[in-house]
Each structure stands twice: as C-alpha cells, then as structure tokens.
N, C-alpha and C positions, 0 to 999 in steps of 0.2 A: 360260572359264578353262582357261586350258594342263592338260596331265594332271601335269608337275611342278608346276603352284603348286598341283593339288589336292592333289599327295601330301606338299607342304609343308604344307599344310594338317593335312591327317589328322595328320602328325605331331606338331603341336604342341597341336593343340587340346585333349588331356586333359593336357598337363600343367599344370594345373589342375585345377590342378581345375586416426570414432565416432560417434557417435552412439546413443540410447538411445530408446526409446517409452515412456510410461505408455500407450498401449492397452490395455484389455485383452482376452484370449482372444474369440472369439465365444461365446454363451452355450450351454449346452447344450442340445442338440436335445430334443425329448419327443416321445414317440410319442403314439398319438389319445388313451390314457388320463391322459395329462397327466406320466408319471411319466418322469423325466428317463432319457437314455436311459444317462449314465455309471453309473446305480444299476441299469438291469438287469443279468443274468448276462450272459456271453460267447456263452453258446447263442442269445443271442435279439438278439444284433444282428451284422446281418450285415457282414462284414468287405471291405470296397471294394478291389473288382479294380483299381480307378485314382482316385487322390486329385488333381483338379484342383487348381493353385496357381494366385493370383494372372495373370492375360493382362498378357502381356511380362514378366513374371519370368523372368531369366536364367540359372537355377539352375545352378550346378556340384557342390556338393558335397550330399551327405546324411549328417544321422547320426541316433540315438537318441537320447533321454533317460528320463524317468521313465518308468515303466509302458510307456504307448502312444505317449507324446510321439514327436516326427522335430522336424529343421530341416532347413534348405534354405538356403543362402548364394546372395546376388545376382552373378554374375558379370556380363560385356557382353560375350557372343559374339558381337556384332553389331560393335558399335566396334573391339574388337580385328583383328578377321578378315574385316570389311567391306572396309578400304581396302588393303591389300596384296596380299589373293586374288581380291576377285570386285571389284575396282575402284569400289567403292562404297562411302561415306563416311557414316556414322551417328552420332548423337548419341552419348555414353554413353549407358546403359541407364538410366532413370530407379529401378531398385532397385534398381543397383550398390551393395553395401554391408548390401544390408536381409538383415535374419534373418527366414523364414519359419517359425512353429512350430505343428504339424498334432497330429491323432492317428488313427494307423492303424485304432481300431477303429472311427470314426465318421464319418474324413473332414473334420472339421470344424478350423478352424484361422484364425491370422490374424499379422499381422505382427507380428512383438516388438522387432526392432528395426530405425527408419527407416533409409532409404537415405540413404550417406553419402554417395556418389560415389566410393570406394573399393571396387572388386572385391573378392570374397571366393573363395576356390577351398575347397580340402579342411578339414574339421572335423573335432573331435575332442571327445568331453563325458566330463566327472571326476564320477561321481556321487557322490566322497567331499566335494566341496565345492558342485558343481551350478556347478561354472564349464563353459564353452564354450569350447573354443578354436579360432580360424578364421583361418587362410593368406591371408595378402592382401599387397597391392603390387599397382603401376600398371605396364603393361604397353603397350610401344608398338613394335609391328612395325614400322613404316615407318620409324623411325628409331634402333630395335632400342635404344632406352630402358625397362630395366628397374628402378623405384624404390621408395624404402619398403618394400623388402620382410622382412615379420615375421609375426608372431601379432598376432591382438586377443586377450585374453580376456574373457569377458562373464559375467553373471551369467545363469543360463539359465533362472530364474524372472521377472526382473522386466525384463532385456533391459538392466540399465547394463552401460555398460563400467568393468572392472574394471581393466586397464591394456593399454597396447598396447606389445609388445615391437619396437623395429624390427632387424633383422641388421644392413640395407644397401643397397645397390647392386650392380645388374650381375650378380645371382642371381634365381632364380623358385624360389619357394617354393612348392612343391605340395598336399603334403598334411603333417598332422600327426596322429598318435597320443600318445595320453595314455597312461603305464606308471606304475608305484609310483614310482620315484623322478624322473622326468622325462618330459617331451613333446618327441618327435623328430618331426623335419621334413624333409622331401625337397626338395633344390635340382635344379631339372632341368638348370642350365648345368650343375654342377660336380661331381665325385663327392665331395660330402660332407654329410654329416651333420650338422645342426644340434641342438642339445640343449638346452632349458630346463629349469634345476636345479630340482627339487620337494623340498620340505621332507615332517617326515613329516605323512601325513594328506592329499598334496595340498597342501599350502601353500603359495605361492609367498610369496618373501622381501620381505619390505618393499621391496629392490631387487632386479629380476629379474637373476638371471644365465643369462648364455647360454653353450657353447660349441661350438668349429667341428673336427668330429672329421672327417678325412679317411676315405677308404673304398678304400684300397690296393686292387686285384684289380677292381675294379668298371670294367670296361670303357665308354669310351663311345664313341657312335656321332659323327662328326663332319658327317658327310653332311646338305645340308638344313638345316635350324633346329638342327640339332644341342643338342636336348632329349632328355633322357633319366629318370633317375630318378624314380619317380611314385608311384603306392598303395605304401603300406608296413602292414605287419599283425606282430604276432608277441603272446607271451606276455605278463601284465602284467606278469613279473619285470624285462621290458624288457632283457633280456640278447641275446639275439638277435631279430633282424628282418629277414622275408622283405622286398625290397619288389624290382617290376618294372619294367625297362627298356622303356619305351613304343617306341622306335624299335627295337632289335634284337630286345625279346618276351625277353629271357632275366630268369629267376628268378633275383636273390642272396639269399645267408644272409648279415647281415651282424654282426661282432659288435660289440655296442655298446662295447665296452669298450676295446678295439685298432682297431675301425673295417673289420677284415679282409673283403672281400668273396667269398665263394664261389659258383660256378657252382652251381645246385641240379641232381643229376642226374634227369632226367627223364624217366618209360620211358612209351610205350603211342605213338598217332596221333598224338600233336602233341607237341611240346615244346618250343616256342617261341611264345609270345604276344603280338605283335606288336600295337600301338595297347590293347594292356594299360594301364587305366587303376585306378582303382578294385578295392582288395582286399577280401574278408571274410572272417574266417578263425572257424569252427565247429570247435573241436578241434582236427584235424588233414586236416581239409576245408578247401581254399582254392579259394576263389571267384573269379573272374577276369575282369573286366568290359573286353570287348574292343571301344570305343568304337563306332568306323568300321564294325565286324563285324557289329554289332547281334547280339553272341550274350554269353553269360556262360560262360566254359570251367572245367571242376571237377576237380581234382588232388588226389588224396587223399595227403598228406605223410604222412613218414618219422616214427616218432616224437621224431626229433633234428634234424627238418627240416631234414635235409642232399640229401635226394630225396622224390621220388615218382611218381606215377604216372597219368596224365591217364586220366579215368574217361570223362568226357562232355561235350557244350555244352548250352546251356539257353539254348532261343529264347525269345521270343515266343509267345503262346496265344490264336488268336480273335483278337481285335479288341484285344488288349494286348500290344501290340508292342513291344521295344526302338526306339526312336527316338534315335540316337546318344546314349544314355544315356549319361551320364561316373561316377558312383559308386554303389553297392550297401551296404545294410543288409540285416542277417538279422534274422527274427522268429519263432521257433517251427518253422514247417514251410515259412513262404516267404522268398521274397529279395525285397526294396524296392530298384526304381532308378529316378534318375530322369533324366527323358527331358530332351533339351534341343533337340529338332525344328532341329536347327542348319542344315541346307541352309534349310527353308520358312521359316527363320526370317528367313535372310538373301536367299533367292530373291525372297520376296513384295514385298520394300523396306518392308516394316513389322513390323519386328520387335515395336515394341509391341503389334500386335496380335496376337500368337499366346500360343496357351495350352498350356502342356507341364503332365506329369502324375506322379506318381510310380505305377510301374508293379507291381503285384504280381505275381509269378512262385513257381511252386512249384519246394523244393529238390530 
C-alpha cells in the first residue's frame, strides 16, 4: 500500500467511531466458595488489565453504564478499508450493528443486542432514562457513498430499540454525547452540529426532533478524505463542547447555542492532536485518544475551557498495549480503550478471526 493511501487511511479511520436480543447477560462467575462473585467487596476481585470481546468483533466505540457496565458498538473495519486501501475485498463484519455489554470489575459480559448489518461508530448512555445512544450509517469508500446516517436509541437493559433517528445522506456521523437538554453529534464531512431535542428528564418526544446547527470558526481540513470533526466532550449543561479535529489535531470550544467555534489555546510540548479520536473529559482533565499514535495525550483545561495546557501521553504498560484503539472511558483511577488490532486485522485476511480487547490504563 502506497504511503498516501496509508495516510488516507489513518485519517479517516477514527472518524468513527435494529435489531434487539432477549439473550441474557452470562451468569455470574463464583469463586471456589460458591459465593457469587458480584456479592463480594471490590477488595477481593480483581480488576482485569484486558477485557476480551467477542473474536471478529469490530468495536469502534466504548461507553459506560450502570455501576461497572461498558458497551462496545459493532463497526466493520475490514469491509470499510479493505477494498479502497489495501486492495482487499471483505464481507461486512458479521457484528456490524451488535451491542457488546461487559463489566469492568469481572470481565464477564455478552451480546445485548444482535448484529444488524448496520455499523455503529460513537455512543453515548442517559442514565436518567437507561437509553443508549449509538452513531451509525453505511459507509462506502469506493464509491464515496455515505447513507442512513443517524442515532439508534436503545434500551440499555434489555437491548430493544427504542427508535432510530435518521439525519441523511452525504454526512458521517461520529460520535454522540448525551447533555440535560439534548444529544449532540459530530458530522466529519461538514462543520456542523447535529442536535436531538430532550425533553425534561431525558425524554425524547413521542416524535423525535432533530436540528442542524452550523459551527462558524471551525476550520476544515480539505486534503485526503477530507474528515474532520470527531470525539466531542464538554459539560452536562451542554452549553459548550470541546470536540477535535482528527485531520489537523486542533481543539474547538464550541458553543451550542450560536454554533461559534473557537481555536482552544494550547500551552506546553504539543498542541496539536492529530488522528485525535476518542475524548474523556474528568473535570477539567481532557483525555485524548490519538488512534494511529497508539498513545492517549492529557491536557489539563482552563476553567472556561477556552485553553490549556498539555501535561503528558499515556502509553501502553507490559503486555497492555494501545492497539489502534479508537475510544476511551474513565473509571476511578483508570482509562478503558478499546483496541481495534486494525493493520492484523486486515493484514491476516481474516478478520473474523481476531480478537481485540478493551485495554486498562492508569490515569
């Protein structure tokens, strides 16, 4: 593969990131004494450096839920980026579409909901109502067809779909955050802002409305696949929102309400994040998930998150490696991302058989 169609490549690949199961969860593990292991204390189970998913799970996005809960959306980095980059042609993914949902303290986990044959890229979970919400649309390089692109919402207990929102066309829809009054979403063609209305509580209306707020100031990069806008994070007042430029690495402030984008200024080694995928944002700690880098870069923001200041990167540890990871969760004192082995994935010609992992890292 040429060194442009790699770095066409790199660029596009994080931005990205119905159907329903009655499955249920796997049952709980018991240690030798028989006593289940979700009833003992936190002291006495140990917490897994790497949570194996499903072999050929595609994962692109991660989020949180209850307690210890994670999910994992089904993307197909293989079909997508098989036949335009490394000239190799693959099925979809056979869990394009499915919800994986694990838990951090035990590792244990199982599908909630089946694979539709719809990609899912970035999530987002309401725990005022325990919906899901997950970025998807059909995606086709070769013929630079972008379709259905929306939300699903899902019930994040029992895995129905609760309704599916669709934009459009001719947009890629990245990632989504859940705020008090609405769930915004990132289009990587266009600099704008997508907005589903929230009632209060979380509620979405008997009919969902959407709207298409532009993002003046927000520069985009043309060059290449010309993808841009991606991880977005900010406050639950949902008034303003960090989110980064995968192709150029620059940080906006943007405001929800005018749409205005601002430059974030940025002091210390770096300040530019480049194949910035995946945000999380702890306080005034923003987390920085730098796909292709295989590093997570950490800028501690301005109390008005109009700037800050890059403190450090956060590799890999031993034998728990970022593996072109594309999205990051916090939990306590570490970071969850998870790996999408994207080269071996598409190298080996059998994507179905690889097994990626969600990776723990200390913050």
């Amino acid at each position: 593969m040429s060194r442009i169609n790699l770095l066409l490549a790199v660029l596009f690949l994080a931005t990205f990131t119905t159907g329903c199961s009655d499955q249920p969860l796997s049952p709980t593990p018991s240690d030798a004494s028989g006593v289940a292991v979700g009833e003992m204390s936190a002291s006495q189970v140990i917490w897994p450096e790497a949570i194996s998913i499903p072999t050929g799970f595609e994962a692109e996005g991660i989020e949180l839920g209850k307690g210890h809960e994670f999910f994992v959306g089904g993307f197909s980095f293989s079909s997508v980026f098989g036949p335009p980059f490394f000239g190799v042609d693959f099925e979809m993914s056979e869990f394009a579409g499915a919800i994986y949902k694990g838990n951090l303290r035990t590792g244990e986990g199982a599908i909630l909901v089946e694979p539709t044959g719809k990609p899912l890229s970035g999530l987002s979970y309401d725990p005022r109502t325990d919906y899901l919400y997950a970025a998807t649309g059909f995606v086709d390089l070769v013929t630079g067809s972008f379709t259905d692109q929306g939300v699903i919402v899902y019930d994040a207990s029992s895995g129905d779909v609760i309704t599916e929102i669709t934009f459009g066309n001719g947009i890629v829809i990245n990632d989504c955050l859940v705020t008090r009054t609405a769930v915004y979403c990132t289009d990587s063609f266009n600099p704008d802002l997508y907005k589903v209305v929230l009632e209060k509580g979380g509620r979405l209306p008997s009919t969902p409305v959407f709207e298409v707020i532009p993002m003046p100031g927000f520069e985009m990069n043309t060059d290449g696949l010309g993808f841009n806008a991606n991880g977005l994070v900010g406050n639950f007042d949902g008034r303003q929102l960090v989110i980064v430029n995968i192709s150029t690495g620059v940080l906006y402030l943007v405001d929800t309400e005018s749409g205005e984008a601002s430059p974030l200024e940025i002091e210390g080694a770096e300040q530019l994040f480049v194949d910035g995928d995946g945000l999380y944002l702890d306080g005034r700690t923003l987390y920085i998930l730098q796909n292709f880098q295989d590093k997570i870069a950490v800028v501690q923001l301005s109390g008005d998150l109009s700037g800050g200041e890059f403190i450090r990167n956060i590799r890999g540890e031993g034998d728990n490696q970022l593996n072109t990871a594309t999205t990051i969760i916090g939990f306590r004192d570490s970071l969850y991302a998870i790996n999408t082995d994207f080269f071996e994935r598409i190298l080996s010609g059998n994507p179905a058989g690889v097994q990626s992992e969600v990776v723990r890292l200390r913050k």
